[in-house]
C-alpha positions in Angstrom: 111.9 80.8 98.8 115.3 80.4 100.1 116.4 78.7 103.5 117.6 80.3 106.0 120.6 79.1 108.1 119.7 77.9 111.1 122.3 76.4 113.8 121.4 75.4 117.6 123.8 76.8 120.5 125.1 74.7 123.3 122.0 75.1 125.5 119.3 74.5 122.8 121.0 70.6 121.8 121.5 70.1 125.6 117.3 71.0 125.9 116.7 69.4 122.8 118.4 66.0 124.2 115.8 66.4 127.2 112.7 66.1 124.6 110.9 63.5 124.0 110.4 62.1 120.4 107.1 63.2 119.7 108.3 66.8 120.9 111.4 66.4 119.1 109.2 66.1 115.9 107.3 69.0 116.7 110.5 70.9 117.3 111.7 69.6 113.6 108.5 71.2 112.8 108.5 74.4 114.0 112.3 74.7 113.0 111.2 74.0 109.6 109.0 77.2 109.6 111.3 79.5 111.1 114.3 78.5 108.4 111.3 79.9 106.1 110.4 82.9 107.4 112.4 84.2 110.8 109.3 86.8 111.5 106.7 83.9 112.2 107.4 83.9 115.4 106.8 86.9 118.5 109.4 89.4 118.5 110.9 90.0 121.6 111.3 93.8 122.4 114.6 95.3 123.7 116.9 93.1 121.4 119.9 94.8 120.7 119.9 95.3 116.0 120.5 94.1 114.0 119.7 90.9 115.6 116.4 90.3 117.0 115.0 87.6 119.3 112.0 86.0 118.9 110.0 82.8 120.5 107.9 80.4 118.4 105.1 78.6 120.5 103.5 75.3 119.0 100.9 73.3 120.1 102.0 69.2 120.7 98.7 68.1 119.4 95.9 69.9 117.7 93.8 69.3 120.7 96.4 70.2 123.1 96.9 72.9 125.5 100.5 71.5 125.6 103.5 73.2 123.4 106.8 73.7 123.0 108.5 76.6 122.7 111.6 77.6 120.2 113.5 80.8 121.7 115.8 82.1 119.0 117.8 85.1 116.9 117.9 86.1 113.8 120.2 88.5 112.1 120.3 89.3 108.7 122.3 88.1 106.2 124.0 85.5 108.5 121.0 83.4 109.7 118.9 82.2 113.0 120.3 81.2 116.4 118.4 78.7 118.5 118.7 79.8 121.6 116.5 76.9 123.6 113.8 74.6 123.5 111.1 74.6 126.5 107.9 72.7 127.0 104.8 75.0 127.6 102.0 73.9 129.9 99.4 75.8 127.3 99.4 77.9 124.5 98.3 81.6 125.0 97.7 83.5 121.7 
């Protein structure tokens, strides 16, 4: 399967800079997943098409309540937007 191009705007590599290294690998992680498949992570409602904004919520350890979370967009055809980067006290699924 094909990449998809992914670029970070001015607020995500400001958040990103604010991360530690482990969470910066996690974030390398999760980015590697959405350049897969733009739809694994929760759709948004409301976005205006044919973009549509999602966030992407992963656990810093496998026995951690901890995550981070990847805010981002996607259109068609021309790629995925990170939007920001936040640390998340647990994961809710």
């Amino acid at each position: 399967m094909n990449e998809i191009p992914l670029e970070e705007a001015e607020p995500a590599r400001k958040a990103f800079g604010d991360l530690t290294e482990g969470e910066r690998g996690v974030v390398r992680d999760a980015l590697t997943a959405i350049a897969r498949d733009p739809s694994v992570g929760r759709e948004i409602p409301g976005w205006r098409p044919p973009s549509v904004e999602y966030t992407y919520t992963t656990p810093l350890a496998s026995d951690s309540a901890e995550a981070i979370t990847v805010v981002y967009t996607h259109t068609p055809g021309l790629g995925v937007t990170v939007v920001y980067y936040f640390r998340d006290p647990q994961v809710v699924d």
